[in-house]
PANUGU-614341 format. One line per field, with one value per atom (N, C-alpha, C): x negated, y, z; atom name; residue number from 0. Coordinates in steps of 0.001 Angstrom, whole numbers. Example, Ala and Ser with C-alpha at 12.3 -4.5 7.8 and 13.67 -1.06 7.14 Angstrom:
east: -13190, -12300, -13200, -12850, -13670, -12900
north: -5690, -4500, -3300, -2250, -1060, 30
up: 7800, 7800, 7800, 7080, 7140, 7870
a: N, CA, C, N, CA, C
k: 0, 0, 0, 1, 1, 1
***
This chain:
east: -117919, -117259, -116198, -115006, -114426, -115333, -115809, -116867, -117140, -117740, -118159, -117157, -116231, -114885, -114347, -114428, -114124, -115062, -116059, -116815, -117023, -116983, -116778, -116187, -114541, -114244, -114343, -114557, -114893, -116561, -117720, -118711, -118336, -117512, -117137, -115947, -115363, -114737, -115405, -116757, -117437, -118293, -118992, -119914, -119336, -117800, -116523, -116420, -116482, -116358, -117578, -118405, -120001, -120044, -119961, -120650, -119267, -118016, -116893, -117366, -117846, -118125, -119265, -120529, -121765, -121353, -120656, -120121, -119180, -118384, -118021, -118588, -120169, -120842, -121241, -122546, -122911, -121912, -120847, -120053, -119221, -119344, -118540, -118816, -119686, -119606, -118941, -117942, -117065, -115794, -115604, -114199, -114040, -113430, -112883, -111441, -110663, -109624, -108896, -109844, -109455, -109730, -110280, -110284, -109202, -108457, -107745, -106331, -106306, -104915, -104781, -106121, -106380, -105541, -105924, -105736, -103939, -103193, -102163, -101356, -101567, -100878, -100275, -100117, -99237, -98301, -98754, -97732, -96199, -96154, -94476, -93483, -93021, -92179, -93258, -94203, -95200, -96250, -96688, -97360, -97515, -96328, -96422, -97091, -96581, -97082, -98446, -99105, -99875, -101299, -100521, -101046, -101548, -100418, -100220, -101454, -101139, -102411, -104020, -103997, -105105, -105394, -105035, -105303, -105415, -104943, -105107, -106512, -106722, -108166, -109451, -109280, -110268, -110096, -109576, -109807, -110751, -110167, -110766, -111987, -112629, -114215, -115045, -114325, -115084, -115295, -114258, -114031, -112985, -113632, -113212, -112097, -111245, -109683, -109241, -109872, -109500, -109401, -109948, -110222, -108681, -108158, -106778, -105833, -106129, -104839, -104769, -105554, -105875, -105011, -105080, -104628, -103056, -102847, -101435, -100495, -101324, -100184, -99933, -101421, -101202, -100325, -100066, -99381, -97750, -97580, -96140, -95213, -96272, -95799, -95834, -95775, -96236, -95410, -93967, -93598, -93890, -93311, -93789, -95165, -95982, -97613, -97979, -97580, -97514, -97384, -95855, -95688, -96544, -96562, -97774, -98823, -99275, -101107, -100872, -99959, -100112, -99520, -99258, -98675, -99651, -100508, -101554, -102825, -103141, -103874, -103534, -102398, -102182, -102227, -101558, -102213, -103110, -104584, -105485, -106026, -106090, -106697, -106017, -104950, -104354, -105141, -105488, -106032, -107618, -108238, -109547, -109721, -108585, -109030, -108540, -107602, -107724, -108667, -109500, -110617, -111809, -111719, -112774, -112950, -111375, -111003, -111190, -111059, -110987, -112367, -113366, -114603, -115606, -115467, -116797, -116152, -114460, -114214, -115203, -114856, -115412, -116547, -117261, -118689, -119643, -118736, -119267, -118547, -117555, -117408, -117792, -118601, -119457, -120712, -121244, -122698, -122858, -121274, -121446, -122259, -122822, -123629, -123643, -124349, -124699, -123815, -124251, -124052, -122728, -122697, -121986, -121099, -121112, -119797, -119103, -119327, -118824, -118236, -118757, -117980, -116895, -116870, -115757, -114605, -114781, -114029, -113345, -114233, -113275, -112588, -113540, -112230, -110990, -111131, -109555, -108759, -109642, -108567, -107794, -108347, -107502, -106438, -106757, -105969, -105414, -104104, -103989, -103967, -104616, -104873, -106442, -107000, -108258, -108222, -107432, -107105, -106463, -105464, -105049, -106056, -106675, -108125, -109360, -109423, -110258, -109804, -108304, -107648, -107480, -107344, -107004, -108594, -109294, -110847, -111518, -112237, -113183, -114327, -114054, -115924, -116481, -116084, -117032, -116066, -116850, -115723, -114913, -113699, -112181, -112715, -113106, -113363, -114186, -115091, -115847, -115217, -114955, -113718, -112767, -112260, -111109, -111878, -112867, -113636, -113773, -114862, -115105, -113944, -112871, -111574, -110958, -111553, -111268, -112040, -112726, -114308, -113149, -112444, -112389, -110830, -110468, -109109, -107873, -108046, -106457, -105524, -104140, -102857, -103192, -102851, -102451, -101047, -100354, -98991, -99806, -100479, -100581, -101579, -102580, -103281, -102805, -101848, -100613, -100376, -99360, -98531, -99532, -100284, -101141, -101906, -102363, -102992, -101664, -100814, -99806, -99278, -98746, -98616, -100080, -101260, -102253, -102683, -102398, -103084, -102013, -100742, -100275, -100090, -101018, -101288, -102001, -103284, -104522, -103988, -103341, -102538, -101432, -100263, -99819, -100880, -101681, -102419, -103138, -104039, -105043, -103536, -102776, -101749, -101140, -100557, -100107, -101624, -102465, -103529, -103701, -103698, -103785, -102407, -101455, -100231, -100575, -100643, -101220, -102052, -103115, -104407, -103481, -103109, -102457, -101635, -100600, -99987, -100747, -102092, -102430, -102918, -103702, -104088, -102885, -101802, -101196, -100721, -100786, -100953, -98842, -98187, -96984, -96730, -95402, -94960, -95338, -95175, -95714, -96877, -98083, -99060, -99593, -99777, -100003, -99422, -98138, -97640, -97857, -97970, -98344, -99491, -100798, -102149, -102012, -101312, -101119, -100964, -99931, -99438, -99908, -101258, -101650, -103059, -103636, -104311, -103933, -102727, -101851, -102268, -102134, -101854, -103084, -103920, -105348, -105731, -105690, -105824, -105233, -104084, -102930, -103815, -104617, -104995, -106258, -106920, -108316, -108573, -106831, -106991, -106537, -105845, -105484, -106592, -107736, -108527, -108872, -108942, -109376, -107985, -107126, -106148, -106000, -106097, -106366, -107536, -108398, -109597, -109046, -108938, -108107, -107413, -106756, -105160, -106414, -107052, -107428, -108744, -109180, -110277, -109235, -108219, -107796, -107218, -107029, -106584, -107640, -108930, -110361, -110861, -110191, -111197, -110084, -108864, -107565, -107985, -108562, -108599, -110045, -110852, -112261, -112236
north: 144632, 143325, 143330, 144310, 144362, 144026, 144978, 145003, 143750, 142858, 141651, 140382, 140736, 139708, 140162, 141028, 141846, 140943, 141339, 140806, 139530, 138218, 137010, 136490, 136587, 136172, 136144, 137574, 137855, 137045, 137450, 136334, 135031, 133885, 132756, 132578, 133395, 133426, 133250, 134236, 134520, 133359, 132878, 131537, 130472, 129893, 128789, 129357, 130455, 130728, 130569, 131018, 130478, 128989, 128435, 127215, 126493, 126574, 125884, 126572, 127949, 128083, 127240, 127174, 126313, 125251, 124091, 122756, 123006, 123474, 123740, 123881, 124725, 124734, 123361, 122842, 121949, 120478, 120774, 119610, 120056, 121092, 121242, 120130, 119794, 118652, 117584, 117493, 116210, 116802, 118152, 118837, 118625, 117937, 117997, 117893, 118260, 117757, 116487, 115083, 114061, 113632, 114060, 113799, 114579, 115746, 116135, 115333, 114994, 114090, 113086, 111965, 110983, 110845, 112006, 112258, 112906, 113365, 113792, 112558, 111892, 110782, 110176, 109477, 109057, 109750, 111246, 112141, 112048, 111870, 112273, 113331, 113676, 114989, 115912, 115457, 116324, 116831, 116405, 117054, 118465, 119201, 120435, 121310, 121332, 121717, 121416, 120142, 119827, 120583, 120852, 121521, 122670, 123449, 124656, 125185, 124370, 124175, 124137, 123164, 122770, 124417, 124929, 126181, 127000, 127301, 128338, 128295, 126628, 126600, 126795, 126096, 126251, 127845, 128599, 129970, 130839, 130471, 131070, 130192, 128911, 128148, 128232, 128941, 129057, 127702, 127354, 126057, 126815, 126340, 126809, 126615, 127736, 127971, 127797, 127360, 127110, 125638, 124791, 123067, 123038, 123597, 123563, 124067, 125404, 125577, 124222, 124007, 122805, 121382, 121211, 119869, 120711, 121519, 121898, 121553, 122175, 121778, 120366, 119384, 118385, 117641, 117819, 117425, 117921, 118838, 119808, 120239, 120366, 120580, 122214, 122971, 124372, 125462, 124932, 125962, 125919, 125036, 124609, 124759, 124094, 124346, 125851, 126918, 127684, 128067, 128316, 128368, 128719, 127223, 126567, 126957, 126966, 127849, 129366, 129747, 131163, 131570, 130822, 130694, 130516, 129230, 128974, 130186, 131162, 131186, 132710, 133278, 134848, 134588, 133692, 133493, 133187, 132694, 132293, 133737, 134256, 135808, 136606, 136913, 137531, 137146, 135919, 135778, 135796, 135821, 135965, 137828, 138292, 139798, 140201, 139523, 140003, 139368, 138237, 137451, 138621, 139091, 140036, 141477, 141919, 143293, 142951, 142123, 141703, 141543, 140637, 140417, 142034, 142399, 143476, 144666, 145085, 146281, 147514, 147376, 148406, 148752, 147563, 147324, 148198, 147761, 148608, 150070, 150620, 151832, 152365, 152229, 152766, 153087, 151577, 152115, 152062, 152641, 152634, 154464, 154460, 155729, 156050, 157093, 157591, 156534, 155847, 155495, 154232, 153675, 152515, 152831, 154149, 154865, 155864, 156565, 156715, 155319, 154566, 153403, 152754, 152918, 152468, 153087, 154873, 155779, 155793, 155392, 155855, 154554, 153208, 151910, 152362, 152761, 153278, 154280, 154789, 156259, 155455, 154416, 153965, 152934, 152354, 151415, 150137, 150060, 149004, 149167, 150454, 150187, 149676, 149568, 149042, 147485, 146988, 145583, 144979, 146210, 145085, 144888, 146231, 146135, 144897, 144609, 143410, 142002, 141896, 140818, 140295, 141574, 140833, 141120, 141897, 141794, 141508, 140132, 139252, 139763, 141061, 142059, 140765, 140569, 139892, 138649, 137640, 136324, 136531, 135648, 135779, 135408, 134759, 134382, 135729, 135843, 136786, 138470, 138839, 139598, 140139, 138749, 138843, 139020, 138618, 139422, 140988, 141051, 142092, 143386, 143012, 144358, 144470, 143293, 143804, 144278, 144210, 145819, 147112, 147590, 148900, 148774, 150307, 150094, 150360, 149903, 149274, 148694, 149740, 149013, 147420, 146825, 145386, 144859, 145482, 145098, 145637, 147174, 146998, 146259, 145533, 144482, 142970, 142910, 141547, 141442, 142457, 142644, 143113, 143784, 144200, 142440, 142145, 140647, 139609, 139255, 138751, 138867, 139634, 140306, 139982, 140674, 140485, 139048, 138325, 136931, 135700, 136635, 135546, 134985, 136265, 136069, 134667, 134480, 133864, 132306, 132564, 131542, 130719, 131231, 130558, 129799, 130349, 130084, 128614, 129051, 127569, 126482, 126685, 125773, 124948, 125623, 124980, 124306, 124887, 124200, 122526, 122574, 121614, 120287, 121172, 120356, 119904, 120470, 120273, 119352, 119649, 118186, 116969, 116679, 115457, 114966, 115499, 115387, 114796, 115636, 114941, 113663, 113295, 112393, 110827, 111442, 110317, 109816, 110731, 110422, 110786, 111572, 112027, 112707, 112872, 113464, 115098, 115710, 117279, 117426, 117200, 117415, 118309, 118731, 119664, 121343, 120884, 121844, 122608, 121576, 121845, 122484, 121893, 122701, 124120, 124167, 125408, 126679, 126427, 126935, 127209, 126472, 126298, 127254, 127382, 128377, 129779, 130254, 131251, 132035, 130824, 131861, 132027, 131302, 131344, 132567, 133049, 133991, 135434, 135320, 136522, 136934, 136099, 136155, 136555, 136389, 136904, 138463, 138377, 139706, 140738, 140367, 141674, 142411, 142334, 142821, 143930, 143732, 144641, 145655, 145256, 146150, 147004, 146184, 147249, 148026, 148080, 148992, 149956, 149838, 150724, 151408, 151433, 151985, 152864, 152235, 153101, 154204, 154047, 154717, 156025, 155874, 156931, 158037, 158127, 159461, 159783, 159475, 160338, 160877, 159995, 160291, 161647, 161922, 162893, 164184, 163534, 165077, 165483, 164673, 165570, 166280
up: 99353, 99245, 98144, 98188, 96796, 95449, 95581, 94039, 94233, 94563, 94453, 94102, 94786, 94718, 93464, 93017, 91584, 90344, 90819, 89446, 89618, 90981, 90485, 89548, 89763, 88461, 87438, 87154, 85309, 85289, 86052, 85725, 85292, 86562, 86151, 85071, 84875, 83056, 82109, 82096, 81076, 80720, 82201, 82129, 81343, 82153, 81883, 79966, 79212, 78236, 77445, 77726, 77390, 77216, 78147, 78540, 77465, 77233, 76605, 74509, 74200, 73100, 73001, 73687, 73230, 73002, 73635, 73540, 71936, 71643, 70330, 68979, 69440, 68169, 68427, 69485, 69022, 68273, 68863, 67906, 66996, 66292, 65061, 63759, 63719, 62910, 62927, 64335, 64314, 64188, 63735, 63786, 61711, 61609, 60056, 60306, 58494, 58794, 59008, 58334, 58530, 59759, 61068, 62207, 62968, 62924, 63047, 63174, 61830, 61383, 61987, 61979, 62832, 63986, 64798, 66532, 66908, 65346, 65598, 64693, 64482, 63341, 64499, 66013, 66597, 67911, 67789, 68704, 68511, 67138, 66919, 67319, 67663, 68256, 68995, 69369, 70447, 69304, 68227, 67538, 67044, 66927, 66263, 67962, 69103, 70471, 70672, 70147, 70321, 69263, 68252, 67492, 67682, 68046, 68069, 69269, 70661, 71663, 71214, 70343, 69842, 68698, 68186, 67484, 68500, 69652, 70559, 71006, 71195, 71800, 71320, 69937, 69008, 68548, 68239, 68547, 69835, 70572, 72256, 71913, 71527, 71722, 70008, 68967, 68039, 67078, 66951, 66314, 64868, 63610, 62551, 62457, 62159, 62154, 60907, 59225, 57918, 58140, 58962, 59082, 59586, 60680, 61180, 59999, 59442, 58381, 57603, 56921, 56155, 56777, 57829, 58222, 58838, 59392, 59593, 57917, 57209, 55715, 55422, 55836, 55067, 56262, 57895, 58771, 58656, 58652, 58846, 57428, 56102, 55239, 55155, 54269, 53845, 54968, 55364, 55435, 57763, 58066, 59076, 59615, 58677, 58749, 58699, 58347, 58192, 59912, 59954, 61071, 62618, 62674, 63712, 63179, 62420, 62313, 62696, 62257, 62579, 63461, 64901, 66427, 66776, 66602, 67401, 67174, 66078, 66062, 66249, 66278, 67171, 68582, 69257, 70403, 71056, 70201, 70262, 70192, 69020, 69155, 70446, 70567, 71945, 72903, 73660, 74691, 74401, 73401, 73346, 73535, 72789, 73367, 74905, 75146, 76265, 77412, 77295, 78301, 78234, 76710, 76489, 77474, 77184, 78007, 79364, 79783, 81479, 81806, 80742, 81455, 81461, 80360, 80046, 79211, 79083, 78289, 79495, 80763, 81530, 81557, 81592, 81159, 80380, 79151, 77943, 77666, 78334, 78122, 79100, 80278, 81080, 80163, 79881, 79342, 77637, 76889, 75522, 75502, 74596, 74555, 72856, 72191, 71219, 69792, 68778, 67648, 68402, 69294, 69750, 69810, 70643, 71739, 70005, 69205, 68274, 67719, 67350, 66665, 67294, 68840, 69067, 69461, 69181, 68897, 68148, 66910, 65463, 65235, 65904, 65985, 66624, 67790, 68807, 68026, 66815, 66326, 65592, 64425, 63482, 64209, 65286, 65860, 64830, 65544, 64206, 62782, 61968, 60947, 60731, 61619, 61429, 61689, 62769, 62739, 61867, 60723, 59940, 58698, 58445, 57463, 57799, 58711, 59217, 59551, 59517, 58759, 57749, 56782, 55531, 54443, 55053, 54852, 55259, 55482, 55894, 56035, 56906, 57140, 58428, 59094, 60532, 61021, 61205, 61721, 62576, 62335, 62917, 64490, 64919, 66441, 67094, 66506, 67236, 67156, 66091, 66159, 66892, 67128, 68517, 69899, 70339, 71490, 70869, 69946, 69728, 69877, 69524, 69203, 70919, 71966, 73230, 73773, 73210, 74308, 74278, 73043, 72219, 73262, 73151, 74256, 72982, 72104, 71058, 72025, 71540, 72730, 72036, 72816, 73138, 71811, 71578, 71265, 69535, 69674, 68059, 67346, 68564, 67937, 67858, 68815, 68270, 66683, 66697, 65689, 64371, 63821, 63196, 62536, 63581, 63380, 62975, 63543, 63151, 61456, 61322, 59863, 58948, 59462, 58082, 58326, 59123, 58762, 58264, 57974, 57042, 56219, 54827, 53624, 53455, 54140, 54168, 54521, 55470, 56767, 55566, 54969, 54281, 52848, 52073, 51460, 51644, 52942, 53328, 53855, 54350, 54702, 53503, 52822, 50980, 50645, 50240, 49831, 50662, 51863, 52777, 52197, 51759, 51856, 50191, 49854, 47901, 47505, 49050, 48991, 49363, 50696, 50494, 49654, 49376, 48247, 46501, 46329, 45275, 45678, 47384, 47823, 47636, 47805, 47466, 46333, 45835, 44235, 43651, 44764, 44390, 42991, 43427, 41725, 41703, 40998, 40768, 41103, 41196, 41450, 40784, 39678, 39010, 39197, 39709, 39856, 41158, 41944, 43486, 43678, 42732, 42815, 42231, 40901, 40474, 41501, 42401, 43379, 44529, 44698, 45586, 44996, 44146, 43170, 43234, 42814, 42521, 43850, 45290, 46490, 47099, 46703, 47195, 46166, 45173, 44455, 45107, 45541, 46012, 47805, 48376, 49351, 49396, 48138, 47523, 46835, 46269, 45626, 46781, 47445, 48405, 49342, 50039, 50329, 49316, 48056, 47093, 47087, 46710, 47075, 48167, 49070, 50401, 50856, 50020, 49777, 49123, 47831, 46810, 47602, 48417, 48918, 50214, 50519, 51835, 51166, 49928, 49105, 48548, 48361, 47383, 48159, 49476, 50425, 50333, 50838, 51087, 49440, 48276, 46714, 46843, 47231, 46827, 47320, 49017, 49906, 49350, 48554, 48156, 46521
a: N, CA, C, N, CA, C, N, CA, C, N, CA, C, N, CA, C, N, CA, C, N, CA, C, N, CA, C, N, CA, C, N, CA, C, N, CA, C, N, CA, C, N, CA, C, N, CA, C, N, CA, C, N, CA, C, N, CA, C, N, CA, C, N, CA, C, N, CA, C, N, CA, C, N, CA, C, N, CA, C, N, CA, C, N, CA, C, N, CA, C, N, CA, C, N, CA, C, N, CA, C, N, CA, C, N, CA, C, N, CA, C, N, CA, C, N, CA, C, N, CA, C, N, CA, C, N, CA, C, N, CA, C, N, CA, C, N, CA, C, N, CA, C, N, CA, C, N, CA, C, N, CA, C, N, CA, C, N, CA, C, N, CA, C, N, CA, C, N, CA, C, N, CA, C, N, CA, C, N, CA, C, N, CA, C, N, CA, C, N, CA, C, N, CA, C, N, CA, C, N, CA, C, N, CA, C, N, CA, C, N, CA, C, N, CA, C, N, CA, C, N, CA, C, N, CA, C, N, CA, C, N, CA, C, N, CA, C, N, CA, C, N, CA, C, N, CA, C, N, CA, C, N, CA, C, N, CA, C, N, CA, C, N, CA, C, N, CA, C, N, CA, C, N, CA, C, N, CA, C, N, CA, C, N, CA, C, N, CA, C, N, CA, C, N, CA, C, N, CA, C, N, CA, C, N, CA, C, N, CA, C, N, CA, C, N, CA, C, N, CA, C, N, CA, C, N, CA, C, N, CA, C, N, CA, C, N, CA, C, N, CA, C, N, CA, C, N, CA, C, N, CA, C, N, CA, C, N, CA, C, N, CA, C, N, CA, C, N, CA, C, N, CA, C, N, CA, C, N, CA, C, N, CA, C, N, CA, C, N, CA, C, N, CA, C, N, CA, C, N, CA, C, N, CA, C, N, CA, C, N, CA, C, N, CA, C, N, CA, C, N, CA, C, N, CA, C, N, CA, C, N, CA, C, N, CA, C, N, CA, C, N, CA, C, N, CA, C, N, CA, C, N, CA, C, N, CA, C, N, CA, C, N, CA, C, N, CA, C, N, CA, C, N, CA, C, N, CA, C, N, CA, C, N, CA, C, N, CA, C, N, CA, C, N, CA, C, N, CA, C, N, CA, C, N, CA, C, N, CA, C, N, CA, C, N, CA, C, N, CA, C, N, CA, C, N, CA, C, N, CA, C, N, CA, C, N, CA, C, N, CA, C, N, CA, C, N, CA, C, N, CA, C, N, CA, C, N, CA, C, N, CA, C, N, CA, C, N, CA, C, N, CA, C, N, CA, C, N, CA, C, N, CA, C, N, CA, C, N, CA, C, N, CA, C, N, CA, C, N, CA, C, N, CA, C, N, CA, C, N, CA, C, N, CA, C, N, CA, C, N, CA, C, N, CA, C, N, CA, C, N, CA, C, N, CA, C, N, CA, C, N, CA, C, N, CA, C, N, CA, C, N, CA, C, N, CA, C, N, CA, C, N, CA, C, N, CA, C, N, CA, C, N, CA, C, N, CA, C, N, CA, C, N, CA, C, N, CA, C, N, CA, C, N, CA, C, N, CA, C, N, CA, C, N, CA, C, N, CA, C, N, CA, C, N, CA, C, N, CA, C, N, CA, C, N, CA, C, N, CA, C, N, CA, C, N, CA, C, N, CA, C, N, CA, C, N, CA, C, N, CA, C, N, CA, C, N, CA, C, N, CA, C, N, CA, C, N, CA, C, N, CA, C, N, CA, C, N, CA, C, N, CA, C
k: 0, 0, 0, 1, 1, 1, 2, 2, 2, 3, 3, 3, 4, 4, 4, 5, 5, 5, 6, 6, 6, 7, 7, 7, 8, 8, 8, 9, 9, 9, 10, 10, 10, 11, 11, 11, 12, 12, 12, 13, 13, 13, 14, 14, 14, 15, 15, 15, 16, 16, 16, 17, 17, 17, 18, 18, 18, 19, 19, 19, 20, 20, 20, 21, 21, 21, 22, 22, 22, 23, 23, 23, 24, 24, 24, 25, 25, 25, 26, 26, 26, 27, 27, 27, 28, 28, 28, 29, 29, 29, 30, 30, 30, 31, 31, 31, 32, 32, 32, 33, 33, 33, 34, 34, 34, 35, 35, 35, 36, 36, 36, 37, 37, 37, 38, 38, 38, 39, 39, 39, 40, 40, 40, 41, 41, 41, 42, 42, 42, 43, 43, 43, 44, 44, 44, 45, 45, 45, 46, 46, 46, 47, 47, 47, 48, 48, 48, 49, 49, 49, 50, 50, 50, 51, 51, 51, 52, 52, 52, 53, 53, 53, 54, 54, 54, 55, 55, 55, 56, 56, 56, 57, 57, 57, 58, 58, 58, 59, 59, 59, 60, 60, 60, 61, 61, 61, 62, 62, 62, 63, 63, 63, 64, 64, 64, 65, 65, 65, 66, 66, 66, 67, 67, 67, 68, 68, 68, 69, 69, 69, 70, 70, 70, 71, 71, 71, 72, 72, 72, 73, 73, 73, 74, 74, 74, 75, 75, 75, 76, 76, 76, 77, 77, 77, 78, 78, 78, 79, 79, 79, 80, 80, 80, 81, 81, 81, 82, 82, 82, 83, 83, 83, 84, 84, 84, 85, 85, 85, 86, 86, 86, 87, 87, 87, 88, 88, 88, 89, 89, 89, 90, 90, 90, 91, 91, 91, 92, 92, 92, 93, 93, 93, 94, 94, 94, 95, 95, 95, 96, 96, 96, 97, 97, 97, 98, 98, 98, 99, 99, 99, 100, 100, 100, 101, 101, 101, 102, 102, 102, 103, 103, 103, 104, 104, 104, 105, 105, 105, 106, 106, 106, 107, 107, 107, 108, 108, 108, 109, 109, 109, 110, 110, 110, 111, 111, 111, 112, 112, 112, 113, 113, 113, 114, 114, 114, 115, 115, 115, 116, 116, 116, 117, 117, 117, 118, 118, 118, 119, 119, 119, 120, 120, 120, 121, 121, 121, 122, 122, 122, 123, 123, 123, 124, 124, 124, 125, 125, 125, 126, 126, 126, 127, 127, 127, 128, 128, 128, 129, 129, 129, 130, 130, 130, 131, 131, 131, 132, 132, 132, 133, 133, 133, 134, 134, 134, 135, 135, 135, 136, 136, 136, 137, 137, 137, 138, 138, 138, 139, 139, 139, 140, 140, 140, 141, 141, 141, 142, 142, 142, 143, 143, 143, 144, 144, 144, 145, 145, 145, 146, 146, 146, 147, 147, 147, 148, 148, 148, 149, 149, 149, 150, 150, 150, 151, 151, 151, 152, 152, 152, 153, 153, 153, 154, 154, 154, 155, 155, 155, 156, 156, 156, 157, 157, 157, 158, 158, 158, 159, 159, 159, 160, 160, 160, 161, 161, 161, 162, 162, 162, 163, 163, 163, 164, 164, 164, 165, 165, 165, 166, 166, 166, 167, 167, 167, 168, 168, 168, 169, 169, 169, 170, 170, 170, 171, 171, 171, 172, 172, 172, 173, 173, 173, 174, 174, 174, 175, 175, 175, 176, 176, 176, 177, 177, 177, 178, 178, 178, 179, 179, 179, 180, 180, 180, 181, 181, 181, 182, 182, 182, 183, 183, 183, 184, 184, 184, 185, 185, 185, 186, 186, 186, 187, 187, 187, 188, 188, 188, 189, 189, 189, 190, 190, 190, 191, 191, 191, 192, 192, 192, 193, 193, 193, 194, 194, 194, 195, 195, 195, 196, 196, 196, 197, 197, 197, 198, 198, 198, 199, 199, 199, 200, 200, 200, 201, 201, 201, 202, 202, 202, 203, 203, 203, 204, 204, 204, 205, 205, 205, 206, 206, 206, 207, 207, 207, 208, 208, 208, 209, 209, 209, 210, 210, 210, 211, 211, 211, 212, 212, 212, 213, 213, 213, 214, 214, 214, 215, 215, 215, 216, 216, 216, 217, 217, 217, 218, 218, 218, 219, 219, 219, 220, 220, 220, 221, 221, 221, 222, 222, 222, 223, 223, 223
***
């Protein structure tokens, strides 16, 4: 009877999580940013909470998290937008790894075996240097990801913080860009200057992956 009362819940998590990601894909086509803005254009004071909610969720159901940076800038403005995207969307990863660890980490380190059970060894050795390498290097999508890194038993706190830090390069980037689009949308003053800028950091967020290859290539090129 334990065992059973045990694994209800995590089943009906997993289902309630299933059944809430399928409903997400099939309507990602009504998730843009001008529908976004739409739906937050008469909150007023409740918007940035509302926001921030709304990024937690669409994280945990697989709803594209660049459509939100995007409309956080052109809503909040760069530095704010900033902010709130990258609240909503560490806590969005936090609780997707931990729904993960709760439903099936046991699961799978019962029946991880041969080539699996190595891989998620040498994930647990690097710890958060492997979470921050898969932040700021776009190897496997950000949603699925965040399940994925809760199978593996990474403390909790260094996959916070690790994720926190590398996704703010990216995070400030799509946010300015967002704030840069409306801005030329209205046809304001500096516009030129604003895109420039908005170029510059989309560049600085492009080049660092390569950098952080470089940096993690040259201990192993040293010790051979």
């Amino acid at each position: 009877m334990r065992r059973i009362s045990g694994v209800l819940p995590r089943a009906g998590l997993a289902l309630l999580l299933a059944a809430a990601i399928a409903w997400a894909i099939a309507n990602r086509h009504r998730f843009d940013v001008a529908a976004v803005m739409q739906e937050f254009a008469g909150l007023g004071d409740w918007a940035p909470l509302a926001f921030v909610g709304l990024y937690v969720v669409a994280t945990i159901i697989f709803l594209p998290g660049s459509i939100l940076g995007l409309a956080g800038g052109a809503l909040f403005g760069p530095l704010w937008g900033s902010v709130y995207t990258l609240l909503g969307a560490t806590i969005g990863a936090t609780l997707s790894f931990l729904a993960a660890r709760y439903v099936a980490s046991d699961w799978v380190a019962a029946r991880a075996g041969g080539r699996l059970k190595q891989l998620i060894e040498g994930v647990e050795a690097e710890g958060w240097r492997f979470v921050a390498f898969v932040r700021l290097v776009p190897i496997f999508p950000f949603n699925l990801l965040n399940y994925a890194l809760g199978l593996t038993r990474i403390r909790l706190a260094d996959y916070v913080l690790a994720s926190l830090v590398c996704m703010t390069p990216g995070t400030i980037a799509y946010t300015y860009l967002g704030y840069a689009g409306r801005a030329a949308f209205a046809g304001g003053e500096s516009i030129v200057q604003k895109g420039l800028i908005a170029l510059a950091l989309l560049a600085v967020a492009a080049f660092l992956p390569r950098l952080v290859r470089r940096l993690c290539q040259r201990p192993a090129q040293s010790a051979s």
